[in-house]
N, C-alpha and C positions, 0 to 999 in steps of 0.2 A: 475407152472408159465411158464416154457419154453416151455409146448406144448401150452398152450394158444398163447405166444408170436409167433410160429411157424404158427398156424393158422391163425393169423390176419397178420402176413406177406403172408401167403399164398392166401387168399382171396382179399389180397390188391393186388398182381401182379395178380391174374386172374379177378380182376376189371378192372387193366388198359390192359390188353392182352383186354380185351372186348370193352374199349371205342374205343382204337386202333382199330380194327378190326369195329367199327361202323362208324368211319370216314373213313377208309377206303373206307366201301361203300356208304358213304356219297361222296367221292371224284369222284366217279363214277360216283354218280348219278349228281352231277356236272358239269360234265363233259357233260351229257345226256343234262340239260338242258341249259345250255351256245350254244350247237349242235341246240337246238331247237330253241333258241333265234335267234340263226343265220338266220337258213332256213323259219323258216317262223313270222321274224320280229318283234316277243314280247314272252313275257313269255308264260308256259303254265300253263291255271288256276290249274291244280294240278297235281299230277307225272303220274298219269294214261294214260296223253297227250306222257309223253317220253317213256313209257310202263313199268313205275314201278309202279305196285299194290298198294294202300294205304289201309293201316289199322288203327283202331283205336288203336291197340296195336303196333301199329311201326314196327319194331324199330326207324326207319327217318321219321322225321314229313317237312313237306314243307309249306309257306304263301308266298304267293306275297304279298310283300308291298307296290307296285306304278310300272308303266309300267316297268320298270326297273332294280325293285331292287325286292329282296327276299331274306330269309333266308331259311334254313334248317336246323334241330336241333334234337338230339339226346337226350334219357336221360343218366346222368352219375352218377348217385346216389339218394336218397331220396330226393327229392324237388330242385333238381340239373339238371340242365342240359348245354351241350355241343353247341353250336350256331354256323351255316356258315353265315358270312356277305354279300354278292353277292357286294356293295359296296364296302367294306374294300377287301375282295377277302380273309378274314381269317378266322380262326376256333378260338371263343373266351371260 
C-alpha cells in the first residue's frame, strides 16, 4: 500500500513539474505573439508566423478567435486541458 501511495504521489508532481514547464513555454510563445501583434498589426494565422513549429502532437496548440483575441492551450491530462485567454490575459 505505501509503495503504491509513493508512486502516485510521485507521478502527481512529475505531472505538475510537466504542466508547469508547458506553460512556461506557453508564456513564451506569448510573449512571441503579442510582439507579432504589435509589429505587424493583427494576429498571426498560426505559430509558424512568430517561428514556432507546429505539430500535430504539441505540446502548444494555438486558434485565433477573431482579429483579436486567441487562445493557446496545452494538454494537462486525459481529456484535460490547460487554456491561455489572450482576452482575460489568463491561464484557465
Amino acid at each position: 500500500m505505501k509503495l503504491k501511495l509513493i508512486a502516485l504521489l510521485f507521478l502527481s508532481l512529475a505531472f505538475a513539474c510537466s504542466i508547469q514547464s508547458k506553460q512556461k513555454q506557453g508564456d513564451e510563445i506569448i510573449a512571441k505573439v503579442e510582439q507579432f501583434k504589435i509589429r505587424e498589426r493583427r494576429l498571426p494565422k498560426s505559430l509558424n508566423e512568430v517561428g514556432v513549429p507546429e505539430s500535430e502532437d504539441g505540446p502548444l496548440y494555438y486558434r485565433q478567435l477573431s482579429e483579436s483575441h486567441y487562445e493557446l492551450w496545452c494538454g494537462s491530462g486525459l481529456g484535460e486541458s490547460v487554456t491561455y485567454d489572450s482576452d482575460r490575459k489568463t491561464w484557465k
